[in-house]
C-alpha positions as CSV (number, residue, x, y, z in Angstrom):
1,X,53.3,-19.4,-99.8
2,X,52.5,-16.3,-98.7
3,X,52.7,-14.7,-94.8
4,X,49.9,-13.3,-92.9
5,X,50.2,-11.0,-90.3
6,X,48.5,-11.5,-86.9
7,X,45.9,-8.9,-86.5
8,X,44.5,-8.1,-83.0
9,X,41.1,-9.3,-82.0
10,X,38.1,-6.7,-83.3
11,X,40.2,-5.6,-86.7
12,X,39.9,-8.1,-89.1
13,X,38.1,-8.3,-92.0
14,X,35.3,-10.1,-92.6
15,X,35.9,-12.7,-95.5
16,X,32.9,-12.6,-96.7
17,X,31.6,-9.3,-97.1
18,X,35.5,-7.4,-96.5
19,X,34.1,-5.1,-94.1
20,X,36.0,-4.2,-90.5
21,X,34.9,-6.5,-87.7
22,X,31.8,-5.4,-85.4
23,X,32.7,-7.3,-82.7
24,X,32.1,-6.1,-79.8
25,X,29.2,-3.4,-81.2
26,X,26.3,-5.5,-79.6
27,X,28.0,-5.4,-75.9
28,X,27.5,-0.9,-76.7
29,X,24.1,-1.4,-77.9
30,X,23.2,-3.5,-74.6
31,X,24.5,-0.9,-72.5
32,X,22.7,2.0,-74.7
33,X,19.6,0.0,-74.3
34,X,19.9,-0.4,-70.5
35,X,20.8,3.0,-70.0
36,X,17.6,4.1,-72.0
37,X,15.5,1.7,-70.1
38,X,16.9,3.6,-66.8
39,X,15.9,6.7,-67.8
40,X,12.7,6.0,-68.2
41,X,11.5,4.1,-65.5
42,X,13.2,6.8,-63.5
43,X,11.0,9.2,-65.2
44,X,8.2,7.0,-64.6
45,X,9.1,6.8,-61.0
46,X,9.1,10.7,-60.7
47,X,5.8,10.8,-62.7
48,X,4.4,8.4,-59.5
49,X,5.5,10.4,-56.8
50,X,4.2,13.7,-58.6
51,X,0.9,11.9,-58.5
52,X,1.1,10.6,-54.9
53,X,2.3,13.7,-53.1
54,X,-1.0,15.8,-55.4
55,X,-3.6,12.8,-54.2
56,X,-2.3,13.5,-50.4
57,X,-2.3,17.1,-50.9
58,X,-6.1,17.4,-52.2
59,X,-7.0,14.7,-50.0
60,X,-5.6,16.8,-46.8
61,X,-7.4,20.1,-48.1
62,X,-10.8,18.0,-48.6
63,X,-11.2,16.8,-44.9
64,X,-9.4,20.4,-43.7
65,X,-12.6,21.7,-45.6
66,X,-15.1,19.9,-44.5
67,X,-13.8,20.1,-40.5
68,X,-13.7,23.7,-41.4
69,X,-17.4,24.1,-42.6
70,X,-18.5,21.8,-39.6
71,X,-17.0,24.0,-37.3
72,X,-18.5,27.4,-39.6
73,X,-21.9,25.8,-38.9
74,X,-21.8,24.7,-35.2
75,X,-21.4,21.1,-35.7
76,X,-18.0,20.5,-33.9
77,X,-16.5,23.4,-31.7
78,X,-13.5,25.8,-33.0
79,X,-12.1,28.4,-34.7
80,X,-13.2,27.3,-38.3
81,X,-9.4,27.9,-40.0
82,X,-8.0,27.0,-36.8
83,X,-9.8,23.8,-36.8
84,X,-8.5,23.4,-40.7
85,X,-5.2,24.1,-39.7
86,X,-5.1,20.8,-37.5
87,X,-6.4,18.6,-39.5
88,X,-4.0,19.4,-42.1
89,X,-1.5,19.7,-40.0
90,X,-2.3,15.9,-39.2
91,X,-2.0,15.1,-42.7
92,X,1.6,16.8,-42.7
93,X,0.0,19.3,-45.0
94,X,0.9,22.9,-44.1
95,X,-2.6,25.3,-44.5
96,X,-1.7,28.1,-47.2
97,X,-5.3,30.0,-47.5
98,X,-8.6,29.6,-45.8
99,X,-11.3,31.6,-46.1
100,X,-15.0,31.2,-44.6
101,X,-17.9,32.9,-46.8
102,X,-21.1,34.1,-45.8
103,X,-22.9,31.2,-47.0
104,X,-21.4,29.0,-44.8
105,X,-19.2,27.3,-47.0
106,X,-15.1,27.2,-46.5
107,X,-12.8,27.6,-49.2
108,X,-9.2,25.7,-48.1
109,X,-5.8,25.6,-50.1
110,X,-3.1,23.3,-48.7
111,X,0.8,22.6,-49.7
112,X,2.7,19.6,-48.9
113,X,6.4,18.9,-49.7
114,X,6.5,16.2,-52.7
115,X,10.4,15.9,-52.7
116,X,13.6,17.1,-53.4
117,X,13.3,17.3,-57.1
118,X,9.7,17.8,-57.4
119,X,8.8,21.0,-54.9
120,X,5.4,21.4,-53.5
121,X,2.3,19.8,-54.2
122,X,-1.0,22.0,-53.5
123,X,-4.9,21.0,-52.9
124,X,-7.7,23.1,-52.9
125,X,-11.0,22.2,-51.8
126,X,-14.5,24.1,-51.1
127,X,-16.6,22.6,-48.3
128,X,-20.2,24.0,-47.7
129,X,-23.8,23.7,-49.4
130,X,-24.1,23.6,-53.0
131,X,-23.4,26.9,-54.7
């Protein structure tokens, strides 16, 4: 008859094949696997938020434009950039550049904080007739 010692749990050998005992290996592949997953869905969140804060940047330089080239032409009273100034100011959009041209068109560049991690998201837009 002959004694066996009593191995701890995880370092036996397998009987079959006489490899070491895997045990336990899928529980660090799960966790791998989740932490993976993680990482990119958190990239994925940044990526939307990068997008949301450019939409509501070009989207407050837009309307900024066009209230500043209905001012340029008469159509509502005000400063032109003054008048841009509010509206993006409205859309919490800070005016960076505006500039009124002789053919009575408005060219208007806008920031607008998109985060901690992300900066500043900018929007320009030209408002005015056809060029």
């Amino acid at each position: 008859m002959s004694l066996r010692r009593k191995q701890p749990p995880g370092q036996g050998r397998n009987p079959v094949s006489g490899i070491e005992s895997e045990r336990g290996s899928g529980t660090v592949l799960a966790a791998g696997l989740g932490m993976v997953v993680v990482m990119v869905m958190s990239l994925l969140l940044l990526l939307a938020q990068a997008s949301a804060a450019a939409s509501k940047a070009a989207a407050a330089a837009d309307l900024a434009a066009l209230a500043a080239a209905d001012a340029l032409r008469g159509v509502s009273a005000g400063e032109p950039c003054l008048v841009a100034a509010a509206v993006a100011a409205r859309h919490k959009a800070t005016l960076v550049s505006c500039t009124a041209r002789g053919d009575q068109s408005v060219e208007v560049s806008t920031e607008l904080p998109a985060g901690p991690l992300l900066g500043v998201a900018t929007g320009r837009a030209r408002a005015g007739p056809p060029p």
